[in-house]
C-alpha positions, 0 to 999 in steps of 0.5 A, a space after each residue: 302252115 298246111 298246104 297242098 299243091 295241085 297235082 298234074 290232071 288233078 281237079 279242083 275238088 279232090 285238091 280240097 277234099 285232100 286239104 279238108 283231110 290234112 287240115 282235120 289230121 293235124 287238130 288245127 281248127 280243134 285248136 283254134 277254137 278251143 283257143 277262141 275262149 278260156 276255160 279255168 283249169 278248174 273247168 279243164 279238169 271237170 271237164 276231164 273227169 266227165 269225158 272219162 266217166 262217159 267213156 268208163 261208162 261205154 267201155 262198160 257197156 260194150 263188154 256185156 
């Protein structure tokens, strides 16, 4: 569970801002959302090979 506890003269707003960060560290919402919907490992996989493709590609691209 993430929490953050409000510190002595501090304002409301760096209080959130510092619990967005913690919250967006910890790949919590990430997880929560892929977990809203099933993909088949198939698709898991594709998926995969696609992301290593695009970034094969990039990493290409960057070394000219």
């Amino acid at each position: 569970m993430i929490g953050v506890k409000v510190k002595d003269n501090e304002s409301i707003d760096r209080a959130i801002n510092r619990f967005k960060k913690m919250v967006t560290r910890s790949r919590k919402l990430n997880e929560f959302r892929e977990r809203q919907q099933y993909t088949k490992p198939s698709e898991e996989r594709r998926e995969a090979l696609k992301k290593s493709i695009r970034e094969e590609r990039r990493r290409q691209r960057d070394n000219y």
